[in-house]
C-alpha positions in Angstrom: -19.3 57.7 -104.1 -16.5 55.3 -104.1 -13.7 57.8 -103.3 -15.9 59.5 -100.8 -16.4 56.4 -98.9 -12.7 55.6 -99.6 -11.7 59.6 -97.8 -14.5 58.4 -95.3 -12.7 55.3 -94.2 -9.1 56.9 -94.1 -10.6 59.8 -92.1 -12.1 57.6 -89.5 -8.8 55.8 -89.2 -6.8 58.4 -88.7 -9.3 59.8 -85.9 -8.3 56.9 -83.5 -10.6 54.4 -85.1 -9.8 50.8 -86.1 -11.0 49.1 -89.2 -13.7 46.0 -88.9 -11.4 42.9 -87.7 -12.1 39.1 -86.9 -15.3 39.3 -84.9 -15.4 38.3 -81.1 -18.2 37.4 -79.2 -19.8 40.6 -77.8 -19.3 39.2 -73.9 -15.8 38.7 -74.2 -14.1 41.8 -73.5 -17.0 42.0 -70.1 -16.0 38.8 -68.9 -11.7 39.7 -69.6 -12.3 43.0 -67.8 -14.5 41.6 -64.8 -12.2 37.9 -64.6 -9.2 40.7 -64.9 -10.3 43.0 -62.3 -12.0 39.9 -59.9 -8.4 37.6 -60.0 -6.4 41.3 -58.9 -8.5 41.8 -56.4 -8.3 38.5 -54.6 -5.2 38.7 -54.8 -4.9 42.2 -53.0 -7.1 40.5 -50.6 -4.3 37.6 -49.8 -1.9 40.0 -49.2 -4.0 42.4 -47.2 -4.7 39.4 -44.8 -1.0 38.7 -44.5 -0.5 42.4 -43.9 -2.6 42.0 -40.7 -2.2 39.0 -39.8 1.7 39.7 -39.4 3.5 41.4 -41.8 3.1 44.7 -41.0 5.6 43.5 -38.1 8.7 43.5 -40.9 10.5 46.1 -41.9 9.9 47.8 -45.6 8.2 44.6 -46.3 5.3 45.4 -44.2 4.7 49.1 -46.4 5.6 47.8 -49.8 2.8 45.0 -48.5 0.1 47.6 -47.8 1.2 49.7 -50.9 0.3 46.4 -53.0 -2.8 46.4 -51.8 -3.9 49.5 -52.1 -2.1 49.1 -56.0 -4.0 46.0 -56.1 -7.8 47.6 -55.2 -7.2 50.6 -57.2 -6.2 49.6 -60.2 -9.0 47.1 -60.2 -11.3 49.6 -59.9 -9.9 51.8 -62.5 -10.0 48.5 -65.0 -14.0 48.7 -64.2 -14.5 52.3 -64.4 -12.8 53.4 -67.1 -13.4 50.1 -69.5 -9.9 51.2 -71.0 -6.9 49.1 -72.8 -4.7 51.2 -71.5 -5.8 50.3 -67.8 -5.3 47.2 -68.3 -2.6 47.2 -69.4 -1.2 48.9 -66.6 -3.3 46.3 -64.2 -1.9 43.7 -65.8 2.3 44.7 -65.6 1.2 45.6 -62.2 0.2 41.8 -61.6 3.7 40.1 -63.4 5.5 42.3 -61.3 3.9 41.2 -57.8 5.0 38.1 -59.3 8.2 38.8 -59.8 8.8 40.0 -56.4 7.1 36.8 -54.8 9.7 34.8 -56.5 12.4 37.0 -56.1 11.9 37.1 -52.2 11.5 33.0 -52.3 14.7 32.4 -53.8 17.0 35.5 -53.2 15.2 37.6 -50.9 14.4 41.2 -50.6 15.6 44.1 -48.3 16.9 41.7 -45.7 13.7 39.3 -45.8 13.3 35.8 -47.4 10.3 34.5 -47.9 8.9 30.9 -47.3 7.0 29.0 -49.5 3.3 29.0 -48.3 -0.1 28.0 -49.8 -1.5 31.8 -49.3 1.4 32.9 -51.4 1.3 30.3 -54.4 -1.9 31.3 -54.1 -1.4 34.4 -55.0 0.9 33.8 -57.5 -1.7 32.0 -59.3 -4.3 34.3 -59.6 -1.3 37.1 -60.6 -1.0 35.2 -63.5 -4.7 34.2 -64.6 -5.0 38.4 -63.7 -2.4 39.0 -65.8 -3.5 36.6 -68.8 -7.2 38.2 -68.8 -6.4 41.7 -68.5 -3.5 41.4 -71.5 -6.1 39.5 -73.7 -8.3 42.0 -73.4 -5.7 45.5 -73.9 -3.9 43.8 -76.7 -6.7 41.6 -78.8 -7.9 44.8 -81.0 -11.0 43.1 -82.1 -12.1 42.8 -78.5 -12.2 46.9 -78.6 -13.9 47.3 -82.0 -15.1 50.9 -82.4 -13.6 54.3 -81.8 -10.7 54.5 -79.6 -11.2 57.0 -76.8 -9.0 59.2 -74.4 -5.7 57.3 -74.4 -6.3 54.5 -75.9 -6.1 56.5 -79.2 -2.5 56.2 -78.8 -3.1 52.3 -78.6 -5.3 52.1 -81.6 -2.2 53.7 -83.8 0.4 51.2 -83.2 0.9 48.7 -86.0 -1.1 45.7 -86.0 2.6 43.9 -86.7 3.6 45.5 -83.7 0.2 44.5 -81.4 0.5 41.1 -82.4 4.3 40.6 -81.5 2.8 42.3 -77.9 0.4 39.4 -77.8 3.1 36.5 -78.5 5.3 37.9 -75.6 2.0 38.5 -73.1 1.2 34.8 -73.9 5.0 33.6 -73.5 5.5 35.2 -70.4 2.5 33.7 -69.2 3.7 30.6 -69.7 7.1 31.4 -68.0 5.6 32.4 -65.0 3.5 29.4 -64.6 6.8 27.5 -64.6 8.6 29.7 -62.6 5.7 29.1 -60.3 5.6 25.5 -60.9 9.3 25.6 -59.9 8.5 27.5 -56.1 5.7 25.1 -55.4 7.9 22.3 -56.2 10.3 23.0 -53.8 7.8 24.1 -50.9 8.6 20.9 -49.2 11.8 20.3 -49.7 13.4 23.2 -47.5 12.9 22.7 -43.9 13.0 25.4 -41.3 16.3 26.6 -40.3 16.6 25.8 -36.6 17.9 27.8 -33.5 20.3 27.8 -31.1 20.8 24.6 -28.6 20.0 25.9 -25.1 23.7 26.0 -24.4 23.6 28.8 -26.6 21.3 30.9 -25.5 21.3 34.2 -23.6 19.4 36.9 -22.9 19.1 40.7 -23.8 17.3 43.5 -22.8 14.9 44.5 -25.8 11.9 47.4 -25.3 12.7 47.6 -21.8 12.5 44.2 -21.3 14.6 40.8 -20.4 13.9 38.6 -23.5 15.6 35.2 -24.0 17.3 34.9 -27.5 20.1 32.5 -28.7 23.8 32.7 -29.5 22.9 35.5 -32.0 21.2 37.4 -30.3 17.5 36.5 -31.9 14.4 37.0 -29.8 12.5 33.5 -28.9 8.9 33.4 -28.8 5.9 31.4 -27.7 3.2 29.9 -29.3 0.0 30.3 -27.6 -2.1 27.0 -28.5 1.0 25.3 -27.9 1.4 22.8 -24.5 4.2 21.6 -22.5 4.0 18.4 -24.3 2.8 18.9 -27.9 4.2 22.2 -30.9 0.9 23.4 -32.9 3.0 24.7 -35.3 4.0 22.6 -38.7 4.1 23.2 -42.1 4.2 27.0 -43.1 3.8 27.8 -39.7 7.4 26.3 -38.5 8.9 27.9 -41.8 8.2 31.2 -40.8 8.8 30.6 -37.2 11.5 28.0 -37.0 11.2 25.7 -33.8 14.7 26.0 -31.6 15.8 22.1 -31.8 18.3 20.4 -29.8 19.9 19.0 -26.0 18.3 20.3 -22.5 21.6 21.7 -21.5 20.9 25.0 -19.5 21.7 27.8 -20.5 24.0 30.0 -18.2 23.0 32.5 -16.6 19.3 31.9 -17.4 16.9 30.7 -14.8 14.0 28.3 -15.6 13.7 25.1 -16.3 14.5 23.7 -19.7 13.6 20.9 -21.3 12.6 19.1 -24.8 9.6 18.3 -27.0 9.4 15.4 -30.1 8.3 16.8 -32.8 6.3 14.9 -36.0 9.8 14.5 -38.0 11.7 13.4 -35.0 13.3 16.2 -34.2 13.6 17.6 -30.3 12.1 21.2 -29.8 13.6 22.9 -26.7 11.1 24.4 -24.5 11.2 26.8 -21.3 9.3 26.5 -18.6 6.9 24.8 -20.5 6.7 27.3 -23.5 8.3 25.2 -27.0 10.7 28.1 -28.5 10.6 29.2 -31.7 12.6 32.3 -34.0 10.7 34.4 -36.4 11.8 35.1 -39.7 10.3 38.7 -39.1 13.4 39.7 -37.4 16.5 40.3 -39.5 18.6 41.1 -36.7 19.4 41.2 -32.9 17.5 43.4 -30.9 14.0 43.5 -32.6 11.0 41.2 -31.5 8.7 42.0 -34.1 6.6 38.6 -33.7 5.9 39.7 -30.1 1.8 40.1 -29.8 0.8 39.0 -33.7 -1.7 37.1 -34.2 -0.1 34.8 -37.0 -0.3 31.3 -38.4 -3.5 30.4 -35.8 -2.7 31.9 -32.7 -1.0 34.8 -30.4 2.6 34.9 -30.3 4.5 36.4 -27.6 8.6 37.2 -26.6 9.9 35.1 -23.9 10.3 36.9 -20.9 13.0 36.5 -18.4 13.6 37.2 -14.6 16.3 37.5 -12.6 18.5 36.7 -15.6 21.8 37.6 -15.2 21.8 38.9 -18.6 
């Protein structure tokens, strides 16, 4: 009886099933899977607001943005569906390596684009890493998956427990190097102020979608803000970091008619303004000739290109 159970047992094993471990509570792998799924989810949802709410506007950022959250949904929905370590897994590389590219655009930028350091983005980053932590638990803890291994996940179930647990130590270390990286971008979301524009001796005009735009000395559309007054920039914080206010003198510019004048900002600064619009770049553009903050509704409000006439261009 002994060595029948004994040819039982090895039989089992080598079917894809994984002898008794450390038992786990018998909610745990529900509440990884659905914490997984949930944290991947919202923060698909983030970036799916940000794609409408603007970043569609930027070129290859705009797609790889929309291709997230599609990513995002799908594999969030495969996690649930198919109850599978090997989903998971996939869910939760897919998580470190939104990450990754956060940070990446933060501090080096990507395909021409920097990003700015903004709440909805640390966000995010936050919940890519509890998404990450939940969804690794649950692919690479095997007694969370007690019973036979299915589909897959049989290929899972005959890697080395050795193996598994070195897997776990590097899920839970990179965890804890993406919290710092993390901890690093938030600390410095304050500390980098908004590049400014051109002085109002510098700027020009160009012709842009059929139409005469005002732009300074390199050639970079200006903008409106539409809560904004004569008097008194709505836009602070994130807002002026991804559309940077055009500081300095009243000087006109030549060749541009209008009247020009200046603004106090909060921090001291002066803010240029034309004909009573305060100016602002975008970060969205990478180079002259593009106005790809004109119409958005970004940051609280409708922006639009300035608009010239009778310029002499």
């Amino acid at each position: 009886m002994m060595t029948r159970r004994g040819n039982a047992m090895t039989g089992a094993t080598r079917a894809g099933e994984r002898a008794p471990g450390p038992s786990a509570p018998g909610w745990l792998p529900a509440v990884l899977l659905v914490a997984g799924a949930g944290l991947l989810t919202a923060s698909g949802a983030i970036h799916l607001d940000l794609y409408l709410t603007g970043y569609r506007t930027i070129p290859t950022i705009g797609w790889l943005f929309l291709l997230q959250v599609i990513a995002a949904f799908g594999l969030s929905l495969a996690v649930l569906a198919l109850r599978s370590r090997l989903a998971a897994l996939a869910a939760a590389g897919f998580a470190l390596a939104t990450l990754a590219g956060y940070l990446l655009s933060v501090w080096i930028g990507l395909f021409g684009f920097k990003e700015v350091r903004t709440t909805a983005g640390i966000v995010a980053g936050i919940l890519e890493v509890a998404a990450f932590a939940a969804l690794a638990a649950f692919a690479l803890a095997p007694a969370l998956t007690a019973g036979p291994a299915k589909g897959p996940d049989r290929a899972l179930a005959q890697v080395p427990a050795a193996a598994v647990k070195a897997a776990g130590r590097l899920a839970a270390g990179l965890v804890v190097v993406a919290l710092v990286l993390l901890g690093v971008a938030v600390a410095g979301a304050g500390s980098s102020a908004p590049a400014a524009a051109a002085a109002p001796g510098g700027l020009r005009t160009a012709t842009i979608g059929g139409a005469t735009v005002l732009t300074n000395a390199k050639g970079f559309t200006l903008y409106s803000f539409a809560p904004d007054t004569a008097t008194k920039s709505a836009c602070y914080g994130s807002c002026a970091a991804y559309w940077p206010p055009v500081t300095g003198s009243t000087a006109h510019a030549a060749g541009v008619p209008g009247t020009f004048t200046t603004i106090k900002r909060t921090d001291g600064t002066s803010q240029v303004t034309y004909n009573g619009h305060p100016l602002y770049t975008y970060i969205g553009d990478s180079g002259p000739g593009q106005a790809h903050g004109n119409n958005i509704n970004l940051n609280g409000g409708l922006w639009r290109e300035i608009t010239v006439s009778g310029a002499a261009g």
